[in-house]
C-alpha positions in Angstrom: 14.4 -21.5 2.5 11.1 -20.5 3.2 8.6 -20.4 0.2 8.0 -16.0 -0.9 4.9 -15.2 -2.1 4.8 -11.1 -4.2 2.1 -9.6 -5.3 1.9 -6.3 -7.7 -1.0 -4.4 -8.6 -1.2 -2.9 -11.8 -3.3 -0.3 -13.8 -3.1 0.5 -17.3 0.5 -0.6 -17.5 2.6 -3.8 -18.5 3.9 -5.5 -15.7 7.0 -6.5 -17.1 7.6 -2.5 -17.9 7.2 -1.3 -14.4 10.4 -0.2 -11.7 8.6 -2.7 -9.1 9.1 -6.1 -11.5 12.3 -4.8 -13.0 13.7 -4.3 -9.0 12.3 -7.6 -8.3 13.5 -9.4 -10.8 17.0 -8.4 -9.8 16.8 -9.0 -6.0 15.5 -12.5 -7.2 18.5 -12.9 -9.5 21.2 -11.7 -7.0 19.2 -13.8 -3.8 17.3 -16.8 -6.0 14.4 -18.6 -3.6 11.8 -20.1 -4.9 8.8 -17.6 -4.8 5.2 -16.9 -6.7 4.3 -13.5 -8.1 0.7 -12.6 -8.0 0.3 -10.1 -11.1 -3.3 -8.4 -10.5 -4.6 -6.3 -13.5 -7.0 -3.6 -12.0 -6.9 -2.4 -15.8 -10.4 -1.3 -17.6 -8.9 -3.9 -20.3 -6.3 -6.5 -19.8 -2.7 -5.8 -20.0 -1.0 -9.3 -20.2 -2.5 -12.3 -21.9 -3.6 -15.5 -19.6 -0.6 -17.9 -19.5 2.3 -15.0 -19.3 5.4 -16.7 -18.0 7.8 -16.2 -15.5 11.6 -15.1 -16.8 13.1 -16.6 -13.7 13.5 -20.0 -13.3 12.4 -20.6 -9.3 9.6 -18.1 -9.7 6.3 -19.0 -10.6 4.0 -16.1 -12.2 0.3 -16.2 -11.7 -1.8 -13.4 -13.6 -5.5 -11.8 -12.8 -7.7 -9.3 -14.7 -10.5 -7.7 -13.6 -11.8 -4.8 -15.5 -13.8 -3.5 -12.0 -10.9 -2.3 -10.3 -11.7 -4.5 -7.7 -11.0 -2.8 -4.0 -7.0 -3.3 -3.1 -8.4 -4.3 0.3 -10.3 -7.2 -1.3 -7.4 -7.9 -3.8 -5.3 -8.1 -0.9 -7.2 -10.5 1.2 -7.9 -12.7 -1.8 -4.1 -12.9 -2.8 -3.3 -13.6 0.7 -6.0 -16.1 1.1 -4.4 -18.2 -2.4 -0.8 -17.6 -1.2 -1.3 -19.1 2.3 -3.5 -21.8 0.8 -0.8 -22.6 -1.2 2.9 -23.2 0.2 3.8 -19.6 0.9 5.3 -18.6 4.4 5.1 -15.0 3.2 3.3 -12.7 1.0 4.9 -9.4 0.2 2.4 -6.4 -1.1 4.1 -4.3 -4.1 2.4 -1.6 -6.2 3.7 -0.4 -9.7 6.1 2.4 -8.8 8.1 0.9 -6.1 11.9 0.6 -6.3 12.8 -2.6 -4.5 16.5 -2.7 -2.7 18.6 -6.1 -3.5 19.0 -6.9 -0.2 14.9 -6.8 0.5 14.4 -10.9 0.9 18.0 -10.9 3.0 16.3 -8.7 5.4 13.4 -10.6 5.8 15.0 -14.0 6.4 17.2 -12.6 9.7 13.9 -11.8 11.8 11.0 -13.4 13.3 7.7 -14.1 11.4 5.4 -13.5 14.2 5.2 -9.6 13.5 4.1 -7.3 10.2 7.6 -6.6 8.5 7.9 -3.3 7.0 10.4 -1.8 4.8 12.0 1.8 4.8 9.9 3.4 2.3 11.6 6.9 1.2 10.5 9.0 -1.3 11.8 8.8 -4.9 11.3 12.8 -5.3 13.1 13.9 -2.5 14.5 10.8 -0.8 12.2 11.6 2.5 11.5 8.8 4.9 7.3 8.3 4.1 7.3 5.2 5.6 7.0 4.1 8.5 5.7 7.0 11.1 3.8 7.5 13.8 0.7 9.9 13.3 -2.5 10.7 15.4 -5.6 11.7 13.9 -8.3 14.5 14.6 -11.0 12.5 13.2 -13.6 15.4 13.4 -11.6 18.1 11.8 -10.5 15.5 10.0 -6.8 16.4 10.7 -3.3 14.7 11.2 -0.3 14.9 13.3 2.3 13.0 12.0 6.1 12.4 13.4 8.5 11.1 11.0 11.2 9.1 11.7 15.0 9.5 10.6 16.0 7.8 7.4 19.2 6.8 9.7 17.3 4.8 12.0 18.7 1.3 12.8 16.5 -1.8 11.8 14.5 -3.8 15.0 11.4 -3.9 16.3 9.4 -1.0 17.7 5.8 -0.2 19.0 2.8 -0.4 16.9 0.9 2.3 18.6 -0.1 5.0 16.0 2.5 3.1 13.5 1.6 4.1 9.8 3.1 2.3 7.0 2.6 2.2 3.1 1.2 -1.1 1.7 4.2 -1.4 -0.9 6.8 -3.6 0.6 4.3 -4.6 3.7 5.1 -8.1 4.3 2.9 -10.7 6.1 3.8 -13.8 7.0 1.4 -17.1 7.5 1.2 -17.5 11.1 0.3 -13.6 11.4 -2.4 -14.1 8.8 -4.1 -17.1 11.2 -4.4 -14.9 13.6 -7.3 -13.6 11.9 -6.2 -10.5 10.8 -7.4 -8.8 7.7 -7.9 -5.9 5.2 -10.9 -3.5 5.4 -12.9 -4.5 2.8 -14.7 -1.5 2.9 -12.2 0.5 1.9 -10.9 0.6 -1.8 -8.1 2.8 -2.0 -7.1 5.5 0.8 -6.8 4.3 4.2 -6.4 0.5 3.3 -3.2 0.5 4.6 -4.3 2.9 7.3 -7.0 0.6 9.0 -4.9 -2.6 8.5 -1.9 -1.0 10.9 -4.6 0.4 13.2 -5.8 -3.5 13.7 -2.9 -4.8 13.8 -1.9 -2.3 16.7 -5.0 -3.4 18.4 -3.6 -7.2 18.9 0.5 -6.8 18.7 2.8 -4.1 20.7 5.6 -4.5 18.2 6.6 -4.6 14.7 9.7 -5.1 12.7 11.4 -2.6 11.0 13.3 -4.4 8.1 16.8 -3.7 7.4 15.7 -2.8 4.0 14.5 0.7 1.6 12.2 1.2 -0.9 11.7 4.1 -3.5 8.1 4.9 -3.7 6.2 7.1 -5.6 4.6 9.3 -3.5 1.1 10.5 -5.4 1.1 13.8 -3.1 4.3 15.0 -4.1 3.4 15.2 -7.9 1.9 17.3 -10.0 -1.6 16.6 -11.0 -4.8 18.0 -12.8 -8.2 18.0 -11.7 -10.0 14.8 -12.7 -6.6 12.9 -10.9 -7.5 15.3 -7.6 -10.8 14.9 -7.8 -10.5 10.8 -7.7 -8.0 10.8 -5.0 -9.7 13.6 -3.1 -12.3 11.4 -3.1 -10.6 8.3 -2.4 -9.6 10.1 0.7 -12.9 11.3 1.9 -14.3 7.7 1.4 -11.4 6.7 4.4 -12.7 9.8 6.2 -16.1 8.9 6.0 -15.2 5.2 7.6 -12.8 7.2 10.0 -15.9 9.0 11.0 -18.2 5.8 11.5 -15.9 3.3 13.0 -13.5 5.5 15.8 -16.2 8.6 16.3 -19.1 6.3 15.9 -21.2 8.7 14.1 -24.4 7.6 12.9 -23.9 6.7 9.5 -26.0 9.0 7.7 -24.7 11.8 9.6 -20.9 11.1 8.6 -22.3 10.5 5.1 -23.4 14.5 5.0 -21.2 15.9 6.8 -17.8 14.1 4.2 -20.1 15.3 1.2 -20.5 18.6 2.4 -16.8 19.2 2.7 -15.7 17.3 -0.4 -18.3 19.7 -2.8 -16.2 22.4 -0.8 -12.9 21.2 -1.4 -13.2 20.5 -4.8 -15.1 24.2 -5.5 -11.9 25.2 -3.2 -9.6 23.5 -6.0 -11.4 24.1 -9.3 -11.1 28.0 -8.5 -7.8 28.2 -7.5 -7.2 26.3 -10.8 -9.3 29.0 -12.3 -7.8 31.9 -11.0 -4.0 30.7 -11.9 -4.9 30.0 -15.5 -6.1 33.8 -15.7 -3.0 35.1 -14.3 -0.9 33.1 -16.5 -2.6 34.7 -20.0 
């Protein structure tokens, strides 16, 4: 069996405590291969100690801090680089709040490597198929139409034109990766996973649609309060702003302006509304 490489991301929580390892762990228990997982801290201060150990016998654990909160573009692309350096044929790309199906690795072994494998990704408030869709962008207004699929929909491969899918559960596999194809390393949050399927649409019709589902944490469907907006509001803007630059081709300083202008007015927007519901509740 091909050598599995996994990678989770975590921030200010112990691996070993989140759903994604404790799903893992049991697909790797009911479907043992010999794999590595790639635990990178983003934490301000280290959640693990160097040397933590793998509970599985076939799985070797290999642990990172850096209190930066390094770019998950650049985290990607340097787990991928050490994976494929390595012996791994595939790397899978997890974050913490993914619920992994047993039958995950299964689904991966009956297709062909050539392609980006994705996962069903559904939602685990209301069960929604997130992941993946086809969507369209009005870069100007800054604006998305987006078709989502069927949660029914039968496993195979289908076109990669305006294909969106989430990071967590993406799976890559080595001869895709020498092709050349990486992360945007300008990007540290929103739109990673964006600009990566955009690319990859660019060079490959198809991709594979894995006879597989993940529950996924969905940030936008959860309650949050304003410093939390105001970082992923942010977040977002950033992806606009390279939106702006790299498919418009404004001049940078122009697309700089123009994001800031309407982020001050979104987050006025916000901290009123905010405002206004706090005086209607006393």
């Amino acid at each position: 069996m091909l050598m599995h490489s996994y990678l989770i991301v975590i921030f200010n929580e112990n691996v070993f405590d989140t759903p994604t390892y404790k799903t893992l762990i049991k697909m790797l228990s009911i479907y043992p291969h010999s794999a590595v997982l790639y635990v990178w801290d983003n934490s301000p201060f280290p959640q693990h100690e160097h040397g933590i150990l793998s509970e599985i016998e076939n799985v070797e654990l290999k642990y990172y801090h850096t209190s930066s909160n390094k770019n998950l573009s650049i985290v990607y692309n340097k787990v991928m680089e050490l994976a494929f350096e390595g012996n791994s044929d595939y790397i899978t790309l997890l974050d913490q709040d993914s619920y992994i199906s047993p039958d995950f690795k299964q689904s991966i072994d009956k297709v062909p490597c050539q392609y980006l494998l994705v996962p069903k990704v559904c939602s685990d408030k209301t069960g929604k198929l997130i992941s993946p869709r086809y969507q369209q962008y009005n870069y100007l207004l800054n604006k998305c139409s987006i078709d989502y699929l069927e949660p029914q929909l039968c496993p195979g491969k289908f076109e990669s034109k305006h294909m969106f899918a989430v990071g967590s559960g993406m799976t890559i596999s080595k001869s895709l990766w020498l092709t050349g194809i990486r992360f945007q390393d300008k990007l540290s949050f929103y739109g990673v996973d964006t600009e990566f399927c955009v690319d990859y649409a660019t060079q490959n019709e198809s991709f594979i649609l894995l006879d597989a589902t993940i529950k996924h944490n969905a940030s936008n469907e959860h309650d949050e309060g304003y410093d939390k907006f105001k970082w992923r509001l942010t977040k977002y803007y950033e992806h606009w702003q390279y939106q702006l630059i790299h498919h418009v081709r404004l001049p940078k300083i122009l697309a700089y302006f123009y994001v800031h202008l309407s982020l001050k007015y979104m987050l006025l927007k916000n901290m009123t509304n905010r405002f206004i519901k706090l005086i209607l509740k006393q």
